[in-house]
C-alpha positions, 0 to 999 in steps of 0.5 A: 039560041042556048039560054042561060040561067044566072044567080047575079046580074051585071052592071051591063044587066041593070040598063037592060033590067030597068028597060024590062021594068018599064014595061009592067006598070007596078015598076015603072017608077023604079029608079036605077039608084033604088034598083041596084040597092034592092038587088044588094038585099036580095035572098036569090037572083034567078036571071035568063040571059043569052048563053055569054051573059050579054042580053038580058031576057027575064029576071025574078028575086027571092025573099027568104027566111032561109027556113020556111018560106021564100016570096018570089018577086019581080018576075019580068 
């Protein structure tokens, strides 16, 4: 299976993102509302899909100052 690295996720992604969320206690309660609005004020998205983008396998954000320093968040 090839993998794929994007820096955006889909509409189809986000039903996959908050089935991946329900799995870590501290995101349980994210709702998809609050969960596309976090995505449309984050830095940088790294996602891991299937090489034609259909399946979603892990997903991380990035917070940054774009000078110094940079918060990875998110890693499912």
């Amino acid at each position: 299976m090839k993998l794929k690295i994007i820096n955006a996720i889909s509409d189809n992604h986000i039903c996959q993102l908050m089935a991946l969320y329900q799995e870590g206690w501290r995101s349980q309660k994210r709702t998809e509302e609050d969960v596309k609005k976090m995505i449309s004020k984050t830095d940088f998205i790294f996602a891991v899909t299937d090489f034609e983008e259909k399946i979603l396998y892990g997903f991380s954000r990035v917070l940054s100052d774009h000078v110094y320093y940079a918060f990875i968040m998110d890693l499912s």
